[in-house]
C-alpha positions in Angstrom: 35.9 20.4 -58.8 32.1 20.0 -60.1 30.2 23.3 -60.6 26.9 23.5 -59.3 24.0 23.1 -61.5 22.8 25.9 -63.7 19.3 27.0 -61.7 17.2 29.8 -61.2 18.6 30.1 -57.3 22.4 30.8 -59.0 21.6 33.5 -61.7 20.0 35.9 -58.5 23.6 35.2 -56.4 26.8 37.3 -57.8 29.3 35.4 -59.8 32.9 35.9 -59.7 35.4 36.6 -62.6 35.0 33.1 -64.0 31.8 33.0 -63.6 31.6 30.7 -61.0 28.5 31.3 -57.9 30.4 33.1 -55.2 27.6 32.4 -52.5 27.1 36.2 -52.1 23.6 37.7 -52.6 23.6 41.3 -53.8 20.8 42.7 -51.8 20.8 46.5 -53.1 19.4 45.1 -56.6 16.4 46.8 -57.3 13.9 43.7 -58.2 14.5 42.9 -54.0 12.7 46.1 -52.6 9.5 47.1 -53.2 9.3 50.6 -52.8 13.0 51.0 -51.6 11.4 50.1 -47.8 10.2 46.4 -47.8 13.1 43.5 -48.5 11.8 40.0 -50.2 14.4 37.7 -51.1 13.0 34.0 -51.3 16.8 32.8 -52.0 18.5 35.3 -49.3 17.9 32.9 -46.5 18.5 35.7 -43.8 15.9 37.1 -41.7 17.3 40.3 -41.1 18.7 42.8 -43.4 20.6 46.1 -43.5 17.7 48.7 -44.4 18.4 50.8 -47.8 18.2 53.9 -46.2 19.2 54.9 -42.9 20.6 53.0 -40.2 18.9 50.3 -38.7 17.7 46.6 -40.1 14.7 45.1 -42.3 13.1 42.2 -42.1 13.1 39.8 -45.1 9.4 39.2 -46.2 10.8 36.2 -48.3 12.1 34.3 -45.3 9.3 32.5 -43.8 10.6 33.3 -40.1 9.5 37.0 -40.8 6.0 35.9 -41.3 6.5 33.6 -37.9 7.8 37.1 -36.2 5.1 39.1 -37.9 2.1 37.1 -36.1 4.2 36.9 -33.2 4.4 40.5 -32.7 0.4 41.0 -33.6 -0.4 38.5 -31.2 1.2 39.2 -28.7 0.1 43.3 -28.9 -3.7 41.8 -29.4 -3.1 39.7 -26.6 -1.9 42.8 -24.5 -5.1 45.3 -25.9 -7.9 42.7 -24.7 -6.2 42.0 -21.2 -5.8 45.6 -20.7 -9.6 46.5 -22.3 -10.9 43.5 -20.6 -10.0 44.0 -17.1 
């Protein structure tokens, strides 16, 4: 069976014994959270995450979707502040 190539996207995924890409992504590694609260992971191609601390979920700032949800959610809570101001 052909390995995959050799690229940066396989060095930030967990290898097994022989060194092979498992597919896994550890998401606990340090150079993924800025300030242990906010998850970006260009590679981790999940939109929500597990949060570090506590129960509950993140969202992945690396994911584009996130940034989708993000304006989303601002639009929608603008679009609710000028009907209710407005009328």
């Amino acid at each position: 069976m052909a390995c995959p190539p050799e690229d940066v996207r396989v060095w930030t995924r967990e290898r097994d014994q022989g060194g092979r890409d498992s597919g896994l992504t550890h998401r606990d590694d340090d150079k993924y959270w800025r300030g242990g609260l906010i998850y970006i992971n260009r590679e981790d191609h999940t939109l929500l995450v597990p949060r570090r601390f506590g129960l509950g979920w993140t969202l992945n700032f690396g994911n584009p979707g996130a940034a989708i949800l993000m304006a989303g959610v601002v639009a929608l809570i603008s679009l609710l502040i000028t009907l209710r101001l407005g009328g």
